[in-house]
N, C-alpha and C positions, 0 to 999 in steps of 0.2 A: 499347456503345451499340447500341439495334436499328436494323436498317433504315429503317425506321418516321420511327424519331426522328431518324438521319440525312436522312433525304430531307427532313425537316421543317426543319433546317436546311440544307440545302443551297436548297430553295423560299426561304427567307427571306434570303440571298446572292442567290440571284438576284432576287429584285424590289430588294431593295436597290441592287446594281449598277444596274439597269436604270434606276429615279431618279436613279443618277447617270451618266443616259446613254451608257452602255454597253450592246452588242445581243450578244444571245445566238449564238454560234455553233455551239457543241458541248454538249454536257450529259452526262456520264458515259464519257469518251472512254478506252475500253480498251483494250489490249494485253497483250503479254507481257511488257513491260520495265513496264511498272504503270500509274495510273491517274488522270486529269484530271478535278477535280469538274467544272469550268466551265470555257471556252473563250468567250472574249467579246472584241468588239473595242469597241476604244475613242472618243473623238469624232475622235483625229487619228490615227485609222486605224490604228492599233499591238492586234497579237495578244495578249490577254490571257492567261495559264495560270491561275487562279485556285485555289486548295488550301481549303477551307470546314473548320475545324480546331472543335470547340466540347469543353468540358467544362463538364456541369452542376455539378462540385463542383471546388474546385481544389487538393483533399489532395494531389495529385500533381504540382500544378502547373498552370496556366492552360495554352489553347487552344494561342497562340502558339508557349511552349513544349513543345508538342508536335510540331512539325516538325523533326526530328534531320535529322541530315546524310545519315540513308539513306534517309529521307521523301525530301531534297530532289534527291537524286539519282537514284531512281526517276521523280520528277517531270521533271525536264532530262530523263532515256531516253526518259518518253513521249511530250514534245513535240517531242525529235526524232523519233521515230518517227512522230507527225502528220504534223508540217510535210515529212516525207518523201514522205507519201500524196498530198499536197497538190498543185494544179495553180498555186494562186493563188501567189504569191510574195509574201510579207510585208516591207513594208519594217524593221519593229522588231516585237521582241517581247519581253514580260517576265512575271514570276514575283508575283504579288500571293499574298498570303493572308485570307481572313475569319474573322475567331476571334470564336466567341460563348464568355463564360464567363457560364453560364448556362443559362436555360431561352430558347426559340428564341425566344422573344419579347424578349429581350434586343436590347440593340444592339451591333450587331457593329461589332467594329475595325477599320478595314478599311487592312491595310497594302502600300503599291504598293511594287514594287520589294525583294519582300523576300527578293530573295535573285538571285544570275546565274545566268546557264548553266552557270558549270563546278561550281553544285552543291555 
């Protein structure tokens, strides 16, 4: 998928989230240990990790199923590596995903809690 068309889905996760009231914190949150689409808090204040996951065709299988366990453990490295930078202290934080299967105009899945910390 190009860049292009990712950031096209990744814009369309975000306003999503944001109707459903959640505020932007971070947006493309990089490191060494790897990489956070979206970082957003929530209405009761809990850090969000968000992973924006899409397949326009699903020969391979859908969105969803595209987060492996080394996807989700690169993901747990980099939001401990945030929350380490971090001055603010969080009281909860958790691991969402948005899976478009589709074109970005689709509507996305939007699953909370899909997956802990240990990855």
């Amino acid at each position: 998928m190009s860049n292009q068309l990712g950031a096209a889905y990744e814009a369309r996760a975000l306003q999503y989230l944001r109707r459903q009231r959640l505020t932007l914190v971070a947006r493309n949150y990089r490191c060494r240990r790897g990489e956070i689409d979206l970082i957003m808090r929530d209405p009761d204040d809990v850090l969000v990790f968000v992973e924006v996951r899409a397949r326009r065709q699903r020969d391979f299988g859908g969105a969803l199923e595209s987060v492996t366990t080394r996807k989700r453990q690169r993901l747990v490295a980099a939001a401990e590596h945030y929350l380490a930078t971090q001055t603010t202290a969080w009281p909860a934080c958790r691991f969402d995903v948005i899976a478009f299967d589709g074109p970005p105009e689709a509507a996305p899945q939007w699953v909370r809690n899909a997956f802990d910390g240990s990855g």
